[in-house]
N, C-alpha and C positions, 0 to 999 in steps of 0.2 A: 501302521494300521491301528485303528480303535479294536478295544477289548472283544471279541466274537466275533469279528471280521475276516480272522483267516478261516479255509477251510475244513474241518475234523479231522481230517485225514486226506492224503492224495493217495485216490485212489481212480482216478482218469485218466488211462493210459493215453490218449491224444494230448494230455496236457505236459506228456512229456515231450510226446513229437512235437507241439509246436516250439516250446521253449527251445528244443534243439534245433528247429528247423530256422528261428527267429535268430539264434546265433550265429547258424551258417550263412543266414544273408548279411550279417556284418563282417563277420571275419570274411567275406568277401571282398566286402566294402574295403574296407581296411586295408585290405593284401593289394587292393586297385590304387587304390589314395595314396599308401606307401611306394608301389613298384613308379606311378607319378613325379612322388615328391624326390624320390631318388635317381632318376632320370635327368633333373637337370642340373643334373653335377655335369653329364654326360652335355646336355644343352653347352651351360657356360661353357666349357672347354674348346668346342668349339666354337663359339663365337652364333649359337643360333638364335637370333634375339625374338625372331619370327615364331620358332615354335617354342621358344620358353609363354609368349606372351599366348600362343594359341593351347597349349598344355594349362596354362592358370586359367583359363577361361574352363575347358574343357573337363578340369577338373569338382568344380565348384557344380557341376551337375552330377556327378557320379551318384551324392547321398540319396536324392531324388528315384534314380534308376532304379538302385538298389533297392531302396525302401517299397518302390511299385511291385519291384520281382519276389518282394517278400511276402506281400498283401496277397497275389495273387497267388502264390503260391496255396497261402493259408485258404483261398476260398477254395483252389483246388484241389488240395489233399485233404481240408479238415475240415470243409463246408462252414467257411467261420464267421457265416452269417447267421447259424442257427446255434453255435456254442452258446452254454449255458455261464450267467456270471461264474457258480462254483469252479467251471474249467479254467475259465480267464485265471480265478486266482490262483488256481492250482499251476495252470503254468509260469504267473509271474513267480512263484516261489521256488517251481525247477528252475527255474533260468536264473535266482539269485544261486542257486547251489552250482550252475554249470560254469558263473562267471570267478567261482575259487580257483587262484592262482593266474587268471587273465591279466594279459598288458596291459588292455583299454579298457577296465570296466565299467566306466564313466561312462565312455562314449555307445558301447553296449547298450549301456542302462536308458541312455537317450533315442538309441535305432528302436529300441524295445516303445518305447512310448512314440515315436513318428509312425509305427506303424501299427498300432494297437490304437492310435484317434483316428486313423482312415478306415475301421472295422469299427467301433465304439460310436456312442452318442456321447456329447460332451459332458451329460450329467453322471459319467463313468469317470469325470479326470481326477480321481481321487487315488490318494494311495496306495490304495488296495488293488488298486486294476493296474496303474503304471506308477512310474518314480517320480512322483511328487519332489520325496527326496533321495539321495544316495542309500542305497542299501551295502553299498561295497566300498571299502573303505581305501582309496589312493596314498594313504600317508607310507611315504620309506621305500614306493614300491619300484621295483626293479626286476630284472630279467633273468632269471635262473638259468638262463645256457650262457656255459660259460665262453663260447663264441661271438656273444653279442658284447656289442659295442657299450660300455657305461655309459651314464647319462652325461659324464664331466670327466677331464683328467685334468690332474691338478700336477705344476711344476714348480718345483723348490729351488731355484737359482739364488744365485749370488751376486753382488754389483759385477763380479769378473764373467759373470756366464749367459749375465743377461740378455748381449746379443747373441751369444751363440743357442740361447731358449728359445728365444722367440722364430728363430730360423728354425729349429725343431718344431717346434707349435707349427706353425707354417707347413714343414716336410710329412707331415702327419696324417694332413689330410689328403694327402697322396694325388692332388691337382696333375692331370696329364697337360702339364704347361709349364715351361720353363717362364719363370722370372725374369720382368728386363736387367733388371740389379736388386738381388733381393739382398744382398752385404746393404747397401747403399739403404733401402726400404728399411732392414731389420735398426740401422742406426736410426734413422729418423723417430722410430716408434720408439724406442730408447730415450731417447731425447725427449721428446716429447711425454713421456710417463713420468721420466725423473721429474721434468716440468711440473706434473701433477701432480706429484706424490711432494710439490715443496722444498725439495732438498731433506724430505727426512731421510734419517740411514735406515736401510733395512731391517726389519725386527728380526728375531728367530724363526717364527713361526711365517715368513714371506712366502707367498707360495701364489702362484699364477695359475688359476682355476678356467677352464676351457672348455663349453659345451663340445660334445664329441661331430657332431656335424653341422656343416657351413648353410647358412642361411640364404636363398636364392630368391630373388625378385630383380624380374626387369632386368638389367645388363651387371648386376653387380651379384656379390656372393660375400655373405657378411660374418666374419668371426667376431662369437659372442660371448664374454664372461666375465671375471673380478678378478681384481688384485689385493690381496689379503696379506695388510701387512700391521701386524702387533692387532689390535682393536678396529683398526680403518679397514671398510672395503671397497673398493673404488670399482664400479661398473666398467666396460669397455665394448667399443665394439670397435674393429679393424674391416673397412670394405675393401676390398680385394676387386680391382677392375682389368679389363686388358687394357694395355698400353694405349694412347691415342683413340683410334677410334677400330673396335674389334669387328665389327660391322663391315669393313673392309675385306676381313679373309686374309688367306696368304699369310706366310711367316710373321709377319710384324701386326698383326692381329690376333695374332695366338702367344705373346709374352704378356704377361701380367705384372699388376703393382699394387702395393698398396697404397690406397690413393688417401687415406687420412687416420689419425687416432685419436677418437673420437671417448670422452669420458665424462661417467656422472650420469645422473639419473636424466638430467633435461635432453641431454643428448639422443641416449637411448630411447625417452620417450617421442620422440620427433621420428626416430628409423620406425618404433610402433604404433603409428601416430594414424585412427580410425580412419583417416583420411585418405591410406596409406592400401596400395596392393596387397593380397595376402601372400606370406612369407611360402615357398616351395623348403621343406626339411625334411629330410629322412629319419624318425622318430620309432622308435619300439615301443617307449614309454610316454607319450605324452602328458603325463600328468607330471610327470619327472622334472620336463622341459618346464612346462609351466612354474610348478614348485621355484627350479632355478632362477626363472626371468622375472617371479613377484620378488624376489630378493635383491633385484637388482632393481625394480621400479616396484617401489610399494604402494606408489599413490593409483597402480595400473588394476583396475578389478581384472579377476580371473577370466573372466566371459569375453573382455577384451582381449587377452594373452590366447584363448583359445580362437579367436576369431582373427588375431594373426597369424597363426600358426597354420592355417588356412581353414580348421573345425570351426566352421563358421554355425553348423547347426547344435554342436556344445556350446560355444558363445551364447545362440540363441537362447536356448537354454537354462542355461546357470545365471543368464540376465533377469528372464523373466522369474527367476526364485529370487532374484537380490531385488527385482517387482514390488511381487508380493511381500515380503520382510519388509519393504519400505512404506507399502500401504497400509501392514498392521502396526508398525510404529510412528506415523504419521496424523493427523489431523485435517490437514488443509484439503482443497476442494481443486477438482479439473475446473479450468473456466479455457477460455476463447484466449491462442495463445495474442501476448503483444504484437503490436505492431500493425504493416496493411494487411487485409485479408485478400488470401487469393483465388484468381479466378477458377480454380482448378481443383486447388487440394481445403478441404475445412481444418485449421490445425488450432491441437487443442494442448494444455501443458498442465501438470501441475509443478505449482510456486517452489515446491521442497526437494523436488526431483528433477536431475539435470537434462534432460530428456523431454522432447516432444512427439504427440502423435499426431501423427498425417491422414486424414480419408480423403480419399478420392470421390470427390461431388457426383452426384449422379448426372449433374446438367451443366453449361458451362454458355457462359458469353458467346455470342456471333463469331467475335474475332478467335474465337479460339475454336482452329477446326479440328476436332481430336477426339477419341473412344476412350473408355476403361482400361481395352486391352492395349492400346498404343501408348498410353500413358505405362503401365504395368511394364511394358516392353523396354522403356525407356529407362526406369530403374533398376530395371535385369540388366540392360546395359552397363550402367554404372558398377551394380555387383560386379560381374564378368571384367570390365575392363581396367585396366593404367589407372587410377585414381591419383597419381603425382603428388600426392598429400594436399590437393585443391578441390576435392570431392571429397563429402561427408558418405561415410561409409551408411545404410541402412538392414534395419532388424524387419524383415516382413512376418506378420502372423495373421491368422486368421482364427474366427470364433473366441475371439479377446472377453471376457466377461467383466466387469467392473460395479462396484457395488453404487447403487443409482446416487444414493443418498452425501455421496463422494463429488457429486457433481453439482456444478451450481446450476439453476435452469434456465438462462439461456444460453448455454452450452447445448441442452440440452434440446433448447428449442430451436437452437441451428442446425444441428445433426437432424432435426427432423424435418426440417422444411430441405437443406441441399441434399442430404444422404439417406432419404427413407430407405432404399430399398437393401442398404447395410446395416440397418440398426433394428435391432429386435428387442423388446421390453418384454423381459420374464419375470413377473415378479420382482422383488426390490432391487432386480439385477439387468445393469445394462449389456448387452449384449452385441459388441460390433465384426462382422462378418470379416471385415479385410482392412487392414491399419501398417502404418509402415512405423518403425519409431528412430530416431533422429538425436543424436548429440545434440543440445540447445549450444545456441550460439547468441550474440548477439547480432542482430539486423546493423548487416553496413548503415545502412541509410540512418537507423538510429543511433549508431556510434556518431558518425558526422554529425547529427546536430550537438551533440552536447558534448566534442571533443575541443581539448587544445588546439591551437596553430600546431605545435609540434606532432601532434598527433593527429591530426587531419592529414598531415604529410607523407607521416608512416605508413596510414593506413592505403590510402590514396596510389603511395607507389605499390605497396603490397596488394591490392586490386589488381593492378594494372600486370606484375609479375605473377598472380595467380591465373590469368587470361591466357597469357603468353608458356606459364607452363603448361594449360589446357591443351591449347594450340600444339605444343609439341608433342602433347598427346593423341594429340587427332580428335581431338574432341569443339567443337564450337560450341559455346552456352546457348545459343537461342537470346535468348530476354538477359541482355548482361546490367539489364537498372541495379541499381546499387540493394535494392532491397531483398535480393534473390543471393545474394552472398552475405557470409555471417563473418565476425572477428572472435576469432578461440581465444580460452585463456592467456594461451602463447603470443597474441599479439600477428597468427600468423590472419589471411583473409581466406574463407574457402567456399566454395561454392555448393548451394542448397535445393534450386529448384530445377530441376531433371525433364520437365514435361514438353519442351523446347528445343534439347540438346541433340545436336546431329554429328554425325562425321565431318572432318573435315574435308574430305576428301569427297564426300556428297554432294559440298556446296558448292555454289557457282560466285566468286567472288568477285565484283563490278562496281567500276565507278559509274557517279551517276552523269549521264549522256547530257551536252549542254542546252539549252533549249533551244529551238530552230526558229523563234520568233517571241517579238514582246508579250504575246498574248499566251506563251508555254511560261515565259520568266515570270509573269505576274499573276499566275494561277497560284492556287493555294492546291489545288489536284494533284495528283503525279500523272507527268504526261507521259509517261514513257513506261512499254512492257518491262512487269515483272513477273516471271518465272517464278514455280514452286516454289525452287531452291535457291533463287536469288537473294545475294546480300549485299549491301551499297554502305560498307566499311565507314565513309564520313556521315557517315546520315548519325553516325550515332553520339557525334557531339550535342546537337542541341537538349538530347534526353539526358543527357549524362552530365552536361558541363554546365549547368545555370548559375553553379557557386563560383565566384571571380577564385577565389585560393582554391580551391578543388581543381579548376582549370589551368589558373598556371601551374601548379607541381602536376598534371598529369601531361600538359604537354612539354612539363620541360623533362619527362622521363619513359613515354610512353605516347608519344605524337605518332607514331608508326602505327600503331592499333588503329587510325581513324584513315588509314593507307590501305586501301586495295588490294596492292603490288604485294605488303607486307603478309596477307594473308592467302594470297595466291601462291610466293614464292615457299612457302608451310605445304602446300597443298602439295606443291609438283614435288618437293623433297621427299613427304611420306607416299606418297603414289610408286615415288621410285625406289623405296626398299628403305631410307634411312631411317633409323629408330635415336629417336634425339636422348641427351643423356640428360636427366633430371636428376640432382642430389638431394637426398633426402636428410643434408647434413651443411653448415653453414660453411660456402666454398671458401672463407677463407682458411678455413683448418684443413685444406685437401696440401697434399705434398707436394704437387704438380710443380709451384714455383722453384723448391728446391732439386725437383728431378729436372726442370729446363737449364738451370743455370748450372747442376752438376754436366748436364752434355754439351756446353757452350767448350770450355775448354778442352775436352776429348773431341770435339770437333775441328774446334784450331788446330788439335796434334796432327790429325789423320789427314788437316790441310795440309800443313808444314811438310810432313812425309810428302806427300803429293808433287809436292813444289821440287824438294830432295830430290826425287827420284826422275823427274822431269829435266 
């Protein structure tokens, strides 16, 4: 706050009840989030892939509920439409005094501002009214009962104990599931760490550091931490799966493996990868977790770490402050991002910042039959579901304000002819009502013109894999042109425009009917009904395949996508209960090959008895 800005004294008795009232709707929040994220321990164990994936959905609404039961509350016990500014500040300063000694008081300090802009006008978003910035300092911070869980446990082994640590790490988390072979598992990761560590010999100071709880998304459950040895510390994470396919039930659905060991910052960055579900954890300290896991990915901002960790409205958050910090130490200008522009969304970038903004047009071409709110639906979608690391994660905000003069004008004069009825001009300050913001990527269609042979190849099959893991997400793109999917730094392809995207399971997949006479084969028309939800799988070469090399590497790797059958047989599999497994980690570093070919000859044995005994 500026000099004179706080109050003289608090002396508003209301201004204490709301601060404390504003606290009980978080620490509710909280107690909901958490009893959530620690449930699907209870999920994975058994094998429920159904409700872990209806629990991550489920949960991603709770901040909203809460934050409405808080508003309302304030209207009705403190009439907190006639509160006076002096109150507001008086109660943001109780409430920094109530958050001494708090677990969350980051996340606090941001319930406290979600629900003070639903009561406020926005010429209040200053820091005197809410947390502009942190008022409560997260550094060191930890749990004062001494029954909670630490943020980390750290093991001191020896080359002689190594496997017998890592079977402890493992027994610790106290999994209601035996192991198919965890002797067998614990060597593998043995192996494969010496691998990483070089063949250096252990320093003194070796010690194997271990977030205290398992990381859950989707069918797997992920041990996460470093290896600290002399000056080097080497990131890790261990995914932990059931055997085969758990999905099944029954004994042999309930043993577990670990199916890879996975190290180094690129690794881990791929498990946290915005593209990527958000993480189910049982946390006390979440600031704690964070701390740990920018140590292990430095290049990873905070706001990303809280938005996998599933605090996706702290993400929000602490994005928009590393925002602004980038628009007071910056220069350059929004303009009209690269590329084609689309029918749907106006998108706009600036040059210095990795990040694009999305609005939704107010009007839209013939061919595109579609609302505000069915579009907005469709991104909710995306939030809520499987994103397989082939969907770009988004930041939605509203009453965004931007200083005018930061804009080029026609940027300015697009926003105003597609998007009038979002854009409000306050003085030198641009004002847009609802914007979504976007990891920048590069446009497929733009990478192919101005790529290698080699890397037309890459990309081209990476296309074609980023479809097919959609597909096993239940997900169809709608519009799969190449200009609706982006190429990350990583070189991986992921998918960007959402205003088309349906279930699979909604669509009706059909080849197209042959013609009943010369005068249907030689139409340019389509002579044949189509349905809503109809889709005709080969129709989508000619859009797709114009380039001679784009076409042969996609049919010599992905010819089944332009197959009917292919995406019917998707359909009846997820209709019938199966949840496909997508690795968010390069299958050839999974153990699997060495767990098959260890049960070949324990199979032979239990033959040969067979035979014996016969």
């Amino acid at each position: 706050m500026k000099e004179g800005m706080f109050p003289r004294q608090l002396n508003d008795r209301r201004a204490f009840g709301i601060a404390k009232a504003m606290l009980e709707g978080f620490d509710r929040h909280y107690r909901l989030f958490r009893a959530a994220s620690a449930a699907a321990k209870g999920r994975f164990e058994r094998a429920d892939w159904h409700g872990q994936q209806r629990a991550q959905r489920e949960r991603i609404e709770f901040y909203d509920l809460r934050v409405n039961e808080a508003v309302e509350r304030l209207r009705q016990e403190f009439d907190a439409a006639t509160l006076s500014m002096d109150t507001w500040q008086q109660a943001k300063l109780h409430y920094i005094g109530l958050l001494t000694g708090h677990g969350q008081p980051e996340l606090a300090e941001t319930f406290f501002n979600s629900v003070t802009v639903k009561l406020l006008h926005r010429n209040y978003y200053r820091n005197d009214f809410i947390f502009v910035r942190p008022a409560v300092s997260t550094e060191y911070l930890e749990s004062d009962d001494p029954a909670a869980l630490p943020t980390y446990r750290a093991y001191y082994p020896t080359r002689e104990t190594l496997h017998a640590t890592w079977k402890r790490i493992v027994h610790n988390f106290q999994l209601d599931c035996e192991f198919e072979d965890l002797e067998r598992d614990a060597d593998h990761v043995v192996q494969a760490m010496l691998a990483e560590l070089g063949g250096l010999r252990l320093r003194t100071n070796f010690q194997i550091q271990v977030l205290s709880s398992l990381f859950y998304r989707n069918k797997g459950a992920y041990m996460v931490g470093k290896i600290v040895n002399g000056f080097v510390e080497t990131p890790f994470a261990l995914p932990i799966l059931h055997a085969d396919d758990g999905a099944a039930g029954g004994a042999s659905g309930r043993r577990l493996v670990i199916d890879a060991a996975l190290f180094g910052e690129e690794d881990l960055l791929m498990i946290f990868s915005y593209a990527r579900a958000y993480f189910m954890v049982d946390m006390e300290i979440p600031s704690a977790y964070v701390q740990f896991l920018r140590a292990l990915m430095p290049r990873k901002a905070r706001s990303e770490l809280y938005n996998a960790l599933g605090l996706q409205k702290q993400g929000k958050n602490m994005f928009y402050r590393d925002f602004l910090s980038h628009l007071r130490h910056s220069s350059d200008k929004f303009r009209i991002a690269p590329g084609i522009k689309g029918m749907v969304m106006l998108v706009f970038d600036l040059p210095s910042f990795p990040y694009v903004f999305k609005v939704i047009k107010d009007f839209y071409p013939p061919q595109k039959e579609t609302t505000r709110e069915l579009i907005k639906s469709k991104y909710l979608l995306v939030k809520q579901h499987d994103r397989v690391g082939r969907m770009a994660d988004t930041l939605e905000y509203s009453d965004v304000a931007f200083p005018r003069q930061r804009f080029e004008d026609e940027l300015v004069a697009e926003l105003r002819q597609f998007c009038p009825s979002l854009l409000e001009m306050d003085g030198e300050t641009i004002v847009i009502r609802h914007l979504y913001i976007e990891r920048r990527m590069i446009p497929l269609n733009i990478y192919l013109q101005e790529a290698t042979p080699e890397q037309i190849e890459h990309a081209v099959v990476e296309y074609g894999n980023a479809i097919k893991d959609l597909v096993a997400a239940n997900i169809f793109p709608g519009d799969m042109l190449w200009k609706n999917f982006g190429v990350t730094r990583q070189g991986r392809v992921v998918f960007y425009d959402y205003d088309e995207i349906e279930y699979i399971t909604e669509c009706n997949f059909r080849r197209v009917p042959p013609p009943r006479n010369a005068e249907e084969e030689m139409s340019g028309e389509i002579w044949y009904r189509v349905g809503p939800k109809d889709v005709f799988p080969e129709t989508f070469g000619p859009f797709l395949l114009g380039n001679a090399q784009v076409r042969e590497v996609f049919m010599a790797h992905h010819a089944e996508l332009l197959d009917a059958a292919f995406w019917q047989g998707h359909k009846e599999r997820i209709a019938a209960g199966h949840v496909h497994d997508v690795f968010p980690y390069d299958p050839a570093k999974r153990f699997v090959h060495a767990r098959r070919s260890a049960r070949r000859p324990a199979a032979a044995a239990a033959a040969h008895n067979r035979a014996t005994v016969s």
